[in-house]
C-alpha positions as CSV (number, residue, x, y, z in Angstrom):
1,X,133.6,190.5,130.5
2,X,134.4,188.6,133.7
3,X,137.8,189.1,134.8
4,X,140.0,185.8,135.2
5,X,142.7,187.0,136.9
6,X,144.1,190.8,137.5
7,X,145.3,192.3,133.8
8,X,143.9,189.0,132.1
9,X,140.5,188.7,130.8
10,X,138.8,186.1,129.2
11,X,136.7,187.1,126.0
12,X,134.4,185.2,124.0
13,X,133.1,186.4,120.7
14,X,129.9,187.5,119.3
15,X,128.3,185.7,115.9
16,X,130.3,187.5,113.3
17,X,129.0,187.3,109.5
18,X,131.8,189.0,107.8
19,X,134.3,187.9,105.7
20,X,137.7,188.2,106.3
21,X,141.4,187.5,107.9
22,X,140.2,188.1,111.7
23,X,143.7,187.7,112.8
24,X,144.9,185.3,115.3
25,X,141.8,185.5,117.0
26,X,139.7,185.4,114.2
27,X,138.3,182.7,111.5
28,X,140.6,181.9,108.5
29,X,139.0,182.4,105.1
30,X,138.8,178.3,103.8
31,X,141.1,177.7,101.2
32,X,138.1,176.1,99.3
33,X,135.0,178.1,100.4
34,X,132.2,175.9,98.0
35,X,132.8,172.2,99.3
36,X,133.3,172.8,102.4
37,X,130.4,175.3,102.4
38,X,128.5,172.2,101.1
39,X,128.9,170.7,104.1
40,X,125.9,172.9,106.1
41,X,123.5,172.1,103.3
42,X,122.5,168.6,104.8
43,X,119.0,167.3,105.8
44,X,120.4,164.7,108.4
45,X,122.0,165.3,111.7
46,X,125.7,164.6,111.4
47,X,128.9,163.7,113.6
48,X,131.1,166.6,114.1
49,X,134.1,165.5,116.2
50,X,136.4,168.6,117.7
51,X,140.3,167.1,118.8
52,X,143.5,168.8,119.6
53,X,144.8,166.4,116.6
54,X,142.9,165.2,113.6
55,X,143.6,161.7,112.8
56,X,143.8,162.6,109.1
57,X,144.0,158.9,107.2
58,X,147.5,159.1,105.6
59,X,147.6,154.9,104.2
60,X,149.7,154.4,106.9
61,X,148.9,151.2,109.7
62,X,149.4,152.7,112.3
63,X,145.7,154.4,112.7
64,X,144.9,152.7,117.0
65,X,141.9,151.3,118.0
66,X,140.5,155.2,119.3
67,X,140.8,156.3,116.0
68,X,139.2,153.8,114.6
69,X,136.5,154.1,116.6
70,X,136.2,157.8,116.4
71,X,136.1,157.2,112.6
72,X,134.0,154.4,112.3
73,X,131.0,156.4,114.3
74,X,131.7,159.5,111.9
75,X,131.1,157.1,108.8
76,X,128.2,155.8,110.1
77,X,126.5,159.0,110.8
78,X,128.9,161.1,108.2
79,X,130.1,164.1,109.7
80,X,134.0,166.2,109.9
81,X,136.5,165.8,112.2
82,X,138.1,169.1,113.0
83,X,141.5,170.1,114.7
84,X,144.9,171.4,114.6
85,X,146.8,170.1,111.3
86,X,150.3,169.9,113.6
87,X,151.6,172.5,111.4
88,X,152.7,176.0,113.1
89,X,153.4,178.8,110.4
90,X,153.6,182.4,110.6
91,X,150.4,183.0,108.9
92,X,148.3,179.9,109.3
93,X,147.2,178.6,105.6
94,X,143.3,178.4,105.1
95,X,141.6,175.5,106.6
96,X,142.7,172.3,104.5
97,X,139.8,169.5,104.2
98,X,140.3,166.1,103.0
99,X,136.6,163.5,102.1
100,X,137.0,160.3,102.4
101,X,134.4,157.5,103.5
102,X,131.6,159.8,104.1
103,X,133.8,162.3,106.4
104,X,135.5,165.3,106.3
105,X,138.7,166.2,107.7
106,X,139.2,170.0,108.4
107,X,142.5,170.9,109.7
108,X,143.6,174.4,110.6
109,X,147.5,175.6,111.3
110,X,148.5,177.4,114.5
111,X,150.9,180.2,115.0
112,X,154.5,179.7,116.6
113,X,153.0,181.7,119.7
114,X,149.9,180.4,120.0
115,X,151.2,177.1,120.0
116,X,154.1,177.6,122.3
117,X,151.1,179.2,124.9
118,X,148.1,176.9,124.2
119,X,150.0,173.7,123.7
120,X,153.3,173.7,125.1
121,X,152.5,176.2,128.0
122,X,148.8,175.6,129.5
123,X,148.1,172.2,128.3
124,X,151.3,171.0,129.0
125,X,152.5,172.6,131.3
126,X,150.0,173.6,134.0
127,X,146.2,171.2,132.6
128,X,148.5,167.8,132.0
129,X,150.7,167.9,135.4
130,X,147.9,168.9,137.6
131,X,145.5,166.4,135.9
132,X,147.7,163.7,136.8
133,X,148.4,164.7,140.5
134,X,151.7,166.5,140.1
135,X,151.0,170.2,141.3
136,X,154.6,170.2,141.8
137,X,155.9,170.3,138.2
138,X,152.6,172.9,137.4
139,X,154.3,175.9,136.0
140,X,151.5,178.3,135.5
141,X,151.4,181.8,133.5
142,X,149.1,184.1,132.6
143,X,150.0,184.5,129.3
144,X,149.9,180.9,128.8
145,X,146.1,180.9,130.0
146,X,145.5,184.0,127.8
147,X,147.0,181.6,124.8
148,X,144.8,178.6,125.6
149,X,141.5,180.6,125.8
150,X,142.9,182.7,122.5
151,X,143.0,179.1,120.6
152,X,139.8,177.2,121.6
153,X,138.1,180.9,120.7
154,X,139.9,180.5,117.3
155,X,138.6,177.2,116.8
156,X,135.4,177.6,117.3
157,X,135.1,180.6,115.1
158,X,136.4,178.6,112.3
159,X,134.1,175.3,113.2
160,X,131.0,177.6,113.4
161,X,131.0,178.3,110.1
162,X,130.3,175.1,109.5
163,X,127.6,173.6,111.8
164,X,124.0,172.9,111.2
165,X,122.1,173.2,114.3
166,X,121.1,169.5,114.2
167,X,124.6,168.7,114.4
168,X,126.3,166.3,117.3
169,X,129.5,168.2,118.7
170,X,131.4,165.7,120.6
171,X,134.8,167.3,122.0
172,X,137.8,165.4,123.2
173,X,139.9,166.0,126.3
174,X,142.0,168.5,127.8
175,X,142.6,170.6,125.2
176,X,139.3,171.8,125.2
177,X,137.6,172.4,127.9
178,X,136.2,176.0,127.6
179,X,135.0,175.0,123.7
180,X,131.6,174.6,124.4
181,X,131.3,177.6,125.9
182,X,132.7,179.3,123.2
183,X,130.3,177.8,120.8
184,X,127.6,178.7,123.4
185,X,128.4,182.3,123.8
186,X,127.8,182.6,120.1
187,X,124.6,181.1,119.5
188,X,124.7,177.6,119.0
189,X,122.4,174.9,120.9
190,X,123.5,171.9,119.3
191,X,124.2,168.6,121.2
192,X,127.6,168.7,122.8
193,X,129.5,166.3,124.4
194,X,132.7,166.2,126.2
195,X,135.2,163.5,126.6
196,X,138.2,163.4,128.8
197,X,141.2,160.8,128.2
198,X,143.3,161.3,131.3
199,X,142.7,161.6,135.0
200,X,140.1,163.4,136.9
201,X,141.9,164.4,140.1
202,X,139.8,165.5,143.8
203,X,138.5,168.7,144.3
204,X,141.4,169.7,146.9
205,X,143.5,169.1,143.6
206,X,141.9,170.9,141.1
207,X,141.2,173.8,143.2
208,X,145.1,174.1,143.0
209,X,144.8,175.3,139.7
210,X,144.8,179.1,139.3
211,X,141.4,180.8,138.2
212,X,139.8,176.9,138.3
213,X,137.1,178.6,139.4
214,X,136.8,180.5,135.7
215,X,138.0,177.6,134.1
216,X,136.6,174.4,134.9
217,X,132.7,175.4,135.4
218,X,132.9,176.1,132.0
219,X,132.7,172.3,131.7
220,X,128.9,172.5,132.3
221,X,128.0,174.3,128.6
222,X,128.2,170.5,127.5
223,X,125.4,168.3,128.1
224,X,127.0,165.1,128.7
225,X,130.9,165.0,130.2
226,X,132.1,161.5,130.0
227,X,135.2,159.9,132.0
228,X,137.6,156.9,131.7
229,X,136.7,155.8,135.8
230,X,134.0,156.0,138.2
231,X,136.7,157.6,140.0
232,X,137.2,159.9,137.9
233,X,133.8,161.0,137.1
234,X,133.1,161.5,141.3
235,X,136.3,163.7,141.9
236,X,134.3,166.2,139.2
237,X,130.5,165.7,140.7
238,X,132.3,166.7,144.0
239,X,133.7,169.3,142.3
240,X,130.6,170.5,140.7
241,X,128.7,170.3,144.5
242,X,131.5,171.7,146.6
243,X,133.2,174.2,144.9
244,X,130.3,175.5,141.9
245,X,127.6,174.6,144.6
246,X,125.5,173.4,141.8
247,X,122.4,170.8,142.8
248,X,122.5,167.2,142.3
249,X,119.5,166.4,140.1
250,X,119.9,162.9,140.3
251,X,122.8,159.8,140.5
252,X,122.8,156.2,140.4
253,X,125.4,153.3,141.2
254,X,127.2,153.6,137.8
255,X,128.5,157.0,138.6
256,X,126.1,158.5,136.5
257,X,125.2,162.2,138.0
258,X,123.3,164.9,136.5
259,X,123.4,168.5,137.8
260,X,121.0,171.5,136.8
261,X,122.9,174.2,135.8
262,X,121.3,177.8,134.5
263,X,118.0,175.9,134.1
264,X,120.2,172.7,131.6
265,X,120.9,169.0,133.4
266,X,124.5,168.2,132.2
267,X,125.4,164.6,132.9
268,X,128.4,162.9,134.6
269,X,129.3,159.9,132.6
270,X,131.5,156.5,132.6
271,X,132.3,155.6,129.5
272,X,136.1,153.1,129.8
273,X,137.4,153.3,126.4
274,X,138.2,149.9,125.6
275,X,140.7,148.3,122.7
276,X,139.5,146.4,119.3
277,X,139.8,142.8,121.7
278,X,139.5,139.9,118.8
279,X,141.0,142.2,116.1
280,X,144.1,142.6,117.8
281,X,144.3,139.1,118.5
282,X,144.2,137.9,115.2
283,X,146.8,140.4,114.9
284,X,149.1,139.1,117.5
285,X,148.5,135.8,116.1
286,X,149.5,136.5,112.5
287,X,152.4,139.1,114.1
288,X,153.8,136.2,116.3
289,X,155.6,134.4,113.1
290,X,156.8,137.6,111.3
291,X,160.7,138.2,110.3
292,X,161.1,140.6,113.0
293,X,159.5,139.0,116.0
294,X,161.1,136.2,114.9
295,X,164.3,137.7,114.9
296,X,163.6,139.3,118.5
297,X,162.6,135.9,120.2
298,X,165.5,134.6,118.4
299,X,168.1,137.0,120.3
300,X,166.6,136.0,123.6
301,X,168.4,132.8,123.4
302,X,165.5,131.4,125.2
303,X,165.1,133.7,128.1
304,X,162.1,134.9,129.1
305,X,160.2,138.3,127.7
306,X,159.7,141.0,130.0
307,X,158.4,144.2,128.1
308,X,156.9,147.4,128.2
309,X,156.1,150.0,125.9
310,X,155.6,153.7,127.1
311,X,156.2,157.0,125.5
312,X,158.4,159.3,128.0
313,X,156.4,161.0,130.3
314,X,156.8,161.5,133.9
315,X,153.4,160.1,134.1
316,X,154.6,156.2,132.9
317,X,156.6,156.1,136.3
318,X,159.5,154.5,133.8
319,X,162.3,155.6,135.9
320,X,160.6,153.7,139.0
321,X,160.5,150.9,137.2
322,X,163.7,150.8,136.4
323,X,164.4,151.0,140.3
324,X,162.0,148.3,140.8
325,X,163.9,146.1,138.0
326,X,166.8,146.8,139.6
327,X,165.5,145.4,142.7
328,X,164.0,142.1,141.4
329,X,167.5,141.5,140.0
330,X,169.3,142.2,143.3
331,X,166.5,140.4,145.6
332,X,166.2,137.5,142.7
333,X,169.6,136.5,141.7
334,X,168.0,133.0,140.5
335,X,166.5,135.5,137.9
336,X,169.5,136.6,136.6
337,X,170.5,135.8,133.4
338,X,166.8,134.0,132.8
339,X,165.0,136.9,131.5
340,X,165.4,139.8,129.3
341,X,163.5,143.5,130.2
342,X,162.5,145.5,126.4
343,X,161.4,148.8,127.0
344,X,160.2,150.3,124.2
345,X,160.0,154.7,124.8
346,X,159.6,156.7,122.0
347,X,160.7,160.1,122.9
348,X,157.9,163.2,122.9
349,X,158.2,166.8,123.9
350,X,161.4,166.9,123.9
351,X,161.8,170.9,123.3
352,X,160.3,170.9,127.1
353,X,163.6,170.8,129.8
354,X,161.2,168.2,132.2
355,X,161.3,165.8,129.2
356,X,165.1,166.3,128.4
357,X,165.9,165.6,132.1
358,X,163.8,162.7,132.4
359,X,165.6,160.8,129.3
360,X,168.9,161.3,131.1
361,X,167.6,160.4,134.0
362,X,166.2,156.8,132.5
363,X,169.2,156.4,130.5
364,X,171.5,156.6,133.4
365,X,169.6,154.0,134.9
366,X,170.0,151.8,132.1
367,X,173.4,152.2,132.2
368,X,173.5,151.5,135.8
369,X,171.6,148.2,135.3
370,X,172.8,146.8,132.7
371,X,176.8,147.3,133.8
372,X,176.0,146.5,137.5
373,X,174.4,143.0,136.4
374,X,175.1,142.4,132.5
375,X,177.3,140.0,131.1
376,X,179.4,139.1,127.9
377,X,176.4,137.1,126.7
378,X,173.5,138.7,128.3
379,X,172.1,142.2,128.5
380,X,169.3,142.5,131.1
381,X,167.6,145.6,129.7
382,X,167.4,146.8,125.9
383,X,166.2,150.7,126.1
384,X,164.7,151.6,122.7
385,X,163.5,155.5,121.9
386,X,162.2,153.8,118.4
387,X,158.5,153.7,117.5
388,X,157.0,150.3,116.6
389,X,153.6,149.7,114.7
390,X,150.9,148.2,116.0
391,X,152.1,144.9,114.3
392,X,155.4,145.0,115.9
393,X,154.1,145.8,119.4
394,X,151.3,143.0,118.9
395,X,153.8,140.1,117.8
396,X,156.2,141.2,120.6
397,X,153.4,141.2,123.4
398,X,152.2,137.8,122.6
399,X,155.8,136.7,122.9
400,X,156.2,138.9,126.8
401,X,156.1,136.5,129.3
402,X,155.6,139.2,131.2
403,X,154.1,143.0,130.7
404,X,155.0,145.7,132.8
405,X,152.8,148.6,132.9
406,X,153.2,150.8,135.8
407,X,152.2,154.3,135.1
408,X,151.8,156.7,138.4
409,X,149.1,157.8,137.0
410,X,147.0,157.2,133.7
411,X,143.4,157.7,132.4
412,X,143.8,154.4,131.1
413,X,146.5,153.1,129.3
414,X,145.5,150.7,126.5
415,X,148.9,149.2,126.3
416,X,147.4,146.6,129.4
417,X,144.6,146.1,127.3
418,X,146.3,145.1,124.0
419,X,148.6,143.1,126.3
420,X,145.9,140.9,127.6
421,X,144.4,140.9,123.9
422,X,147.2,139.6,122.2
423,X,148.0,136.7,124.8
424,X,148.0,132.9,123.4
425,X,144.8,131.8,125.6
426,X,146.7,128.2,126.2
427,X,149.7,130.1,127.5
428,X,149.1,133.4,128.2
429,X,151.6,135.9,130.2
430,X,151.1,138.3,133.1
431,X,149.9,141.8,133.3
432,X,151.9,143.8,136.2
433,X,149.8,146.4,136.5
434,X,149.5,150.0,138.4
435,X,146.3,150.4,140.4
436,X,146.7,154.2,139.5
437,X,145.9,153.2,136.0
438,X,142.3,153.5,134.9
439,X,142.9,149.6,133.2
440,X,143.1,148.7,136.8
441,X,139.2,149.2,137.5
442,X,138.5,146.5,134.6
443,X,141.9,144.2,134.7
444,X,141.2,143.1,138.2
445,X,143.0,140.0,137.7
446,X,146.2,141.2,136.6
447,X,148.8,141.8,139.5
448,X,148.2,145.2,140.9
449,X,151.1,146.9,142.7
450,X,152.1,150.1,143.5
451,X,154.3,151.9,141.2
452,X,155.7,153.9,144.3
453,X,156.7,150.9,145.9
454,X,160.2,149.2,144.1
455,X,160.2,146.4,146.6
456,X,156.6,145.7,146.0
457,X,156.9,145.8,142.3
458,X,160.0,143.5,141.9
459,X,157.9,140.8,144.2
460,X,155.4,141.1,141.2
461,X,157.9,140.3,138.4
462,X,159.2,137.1,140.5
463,X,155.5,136.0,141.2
464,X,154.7,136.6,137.5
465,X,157.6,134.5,136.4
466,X,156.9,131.6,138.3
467,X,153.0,131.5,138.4
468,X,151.7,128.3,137.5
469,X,150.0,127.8,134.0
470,X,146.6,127.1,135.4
471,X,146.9,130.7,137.0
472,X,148.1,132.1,134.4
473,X,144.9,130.9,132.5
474,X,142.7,131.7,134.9
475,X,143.5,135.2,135.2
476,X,143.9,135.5,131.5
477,X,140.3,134.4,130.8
478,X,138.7,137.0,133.4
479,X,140.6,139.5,132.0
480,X,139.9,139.2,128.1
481,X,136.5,138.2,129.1
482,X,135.9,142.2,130.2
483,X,137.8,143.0,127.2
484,X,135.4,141.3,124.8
485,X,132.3,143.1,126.9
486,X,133.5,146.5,126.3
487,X,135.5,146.6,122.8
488,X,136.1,149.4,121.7
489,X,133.5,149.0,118.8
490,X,131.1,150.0,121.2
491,X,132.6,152.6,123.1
492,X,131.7,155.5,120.7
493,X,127.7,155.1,119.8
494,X,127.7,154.1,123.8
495,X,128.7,157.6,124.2
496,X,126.4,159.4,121.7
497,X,123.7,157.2,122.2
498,X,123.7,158.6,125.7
499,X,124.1,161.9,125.2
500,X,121.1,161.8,122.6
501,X,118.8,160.5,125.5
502,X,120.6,163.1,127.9
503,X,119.4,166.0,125.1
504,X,116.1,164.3,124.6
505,X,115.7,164.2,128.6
506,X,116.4,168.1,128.7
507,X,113.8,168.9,126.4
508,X,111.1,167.4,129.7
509,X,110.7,170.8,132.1
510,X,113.8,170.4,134.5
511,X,111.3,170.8,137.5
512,X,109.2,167.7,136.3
513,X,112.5,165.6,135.7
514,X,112.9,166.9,139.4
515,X,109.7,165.4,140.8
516,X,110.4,162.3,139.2
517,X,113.6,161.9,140.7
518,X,112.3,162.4,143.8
């Protein structure tokens, strides 16, 4: 077994036949072994999609346009969708599967410790900071490691049991990134694919991370890894060449690079996820004249809309936005009493102290605000830790004026995206946006600032507010226009129709593919 750190090692389990509680490590015996044994007696290759959360339709509307996607592809090709049920239990109940629409949903439970190690610990606490450029709040422990290799191991010994080898594996993000090895090191050669939601940081970053060198390689047991940014997808090539020393096969100009590894290519993808573009404009549309927009644009007393919509995470950069808010107010007292700032934070991970500190922080800066320039009759900034639906959010961006979205870092963040979606084409608002945010390499014609830079940022808001209409429209138009060219409806089978030709490719000898490159 290689050693991933003095005391620790990292074990990865042979095929097992037998039947049987294996423990925490171990497969669960399926609360319903026929169906779901029915599952491996297809003919036809099928979509099996591995997540960290299963999005498990409940008859809710609240299902975003990723989902969709992700379950729109599995109906068409039929296939499960397998992950953590969110429940944490003492003794995890037997895998719980739910068919509907040609797909089936296979959930299993986690222990208290092995989510307080494999969730709370290394994902959140060491992969998700680092990921996004803070080595600074990394807090890494080697039991946490030990709990997030003990978790993908116990996943894929309960998913084995249910693949065909003509399945399609494709895995999602952080959570997962020693899973294909894990399926590897027990036998299986399907097609697997890896996708990663949030940042990609430099090598000089990554190597930060302790035993990345036992860790991160085993990236290349997929066959095609897929980013959110070109960006993002070099910082791993250089990665792959500097630290892995593994040989460039070939590369082109859309930051697509392939790499031999053990005698495999395993291609570097860009694959921007993108949002459902008309379908949540119709939805604005509609959303626009419900009750509680209504009621919202109604309050404003005819100020302008300034909004944004974050969940609490030091990654949003919400607290220096509020600084920058701050400033526009104090720089633009013109402004004052003209517009009204919503910022809409539902609350997450709050059990973590980081997360705690950070909502005291923000709401002390509300405070501040809102009694340093507030009046009888006016409130500059409404702070709300309530979740909205998708209708809500829709109505309310086509009313924003103006949408702040100023992340210090993001993969993404399809908030810009549904902003410039939901727009009313004749008078459309502005997108402030951070050019740390993966939007930014699409929405070129939304104002880009630096969400480091408070001065800089309240500039933005007082350009945004007085830009004329016809450059309001212009921007507008380029921006959707990009939209409608990579909806989300595509974003899926783009990705699995490329990691079919990258498994098709593998099967010509790696040294021909060679020549041919050269």
């Amino acid at each position: 077994m290689p050693e991933i750190m003095p005391g620790l090692e990292m074990t990865w389990p042979v095929a097992q036949t037998g039947e049987g509680n294996c423990g925490a490590l171990g497969r669960i015996p399926f609360e319903d072994e026929g169906p779901l044994a029915s599952l491996r007696k297809v003919d036809v290759s099928r979509l099996v999609v591995v997540s960290n959360r299963v999005g498990v339709p409940d008859g809710s509307a609240r299902a975003g346009g990723l989902e969709v996607a992700i379950r729109a592809a599995l109906r068409r090709r039929g296939g499960i969708w397998f992950g953590w049920s969110g429940r944490i239990a003492e003794e995890p109940a037997p895998p719980r599967t739910i068919h509907q629409d040609n797909i089936a949903y296979v959930t299993v439970d986690l222990r208290k410790d092995d989510y307080e190690e494999f969730y709370n610990g290394f994902a959140n606490r060491v992969l998700w900071p680092i990921l996004h450029y803070r080595l600074d709040l990394a807090e890494f422990s080697r039991r946490d490691l030990g709990g997030y290799l003990r978790v993908n191991e116990f996943f894929a010994r309960n998913l084995e049991r249910l693949l065909t080898p003509d399945d399609t594996i494709w895995v999602h993000d952080y959570h997962l990134i020693p899973f294909a090895k894990a399926l590897r090191d027990r036998g299986h050669r399907n097609r697997i694919g890896f996708f990663i939601h949030v940042p990609c940081p430099p090598p000089e970053i990554l190597t930060a991370l302790p035993n990345h060198e036992r860790l991160i390689p085993t990236l290349g047991h997929f066959d095609l890894i897929g980013f959110q940014t070109e960006t993002d997808a070099s910082n791993f090539s250089r990665y792959l060449a500097n630290e892995c020393k593994l040989r460039r096969v070939s590369s082109d100009r859309f930051g697509t690079d392939r790499f031999a590894v053990n005698g495999r290519t395993v291609e570097i993808g860009v694959f921007p996820v993108g949002v459902e573009t008309e379908t949540f404009a119709r939805l604005a549309r509609r959303a626009i004249d419900s009750g509680f927009v209504r009621e919202v644009i109604e309050s404003l007393s005819g100020r302008d809309l300034i909004i944004g919509v974050d969940r609490l995470d030091y990654t949003k950069g919400i607290a220096e936005r509020m600084s920058a808010y701050e400033r526009f107010l104090t720089n633009f007292p013109d402004w004052r009493g003209k517009v009204t700032y919503i910022q809409i934070t539902p609350r997450s991970r709050s059990s973590i102290p980081e997360y705690a500190a950070m909502a005291r922080q923000v709401g002390e800066a509300v405070g501040r605000i809102n009694g340093a320039f507030g009046e009888a009759s006016w409130t500059p900034l409404r702070y709300i830790n309530k979740a909205h639906n998708r209708t809500a959010l829709a109505g309310l961006y086509r009313a924003a004026r103006v949408a702040l979205v100023t992340p210090l870092r993001d993969g993404m963040n399809l908030v810009a995206k549904e902003y410039v979606a939901a727009q009313n084409p004749d008078n459309p608002g502005v997108l402030i946006l951070s050019r740390f945010a993966g939007a930014a390499h699409e929405c070129t014609a939304a104002l880009l600032v630096n969400p480091y830079d408070p001065e800089g940022v309240a500039i933005a808001i007082d350009r945004a507010l007085a830009m004329p209409l016809s450059e309001r429209r212009e921007r507008h138009a380029h921006n959707y226009r990009v939209l409608v060219e990579n909806d989300i409806r595509h974003w899926a089978e783009r990705f699995l129709d490329r990691l079919d030709e990258t498994c098709a490719a593998a099967e010509t000898p790696l040294f021909a593919r060679s020549a041919g490159a050269r």
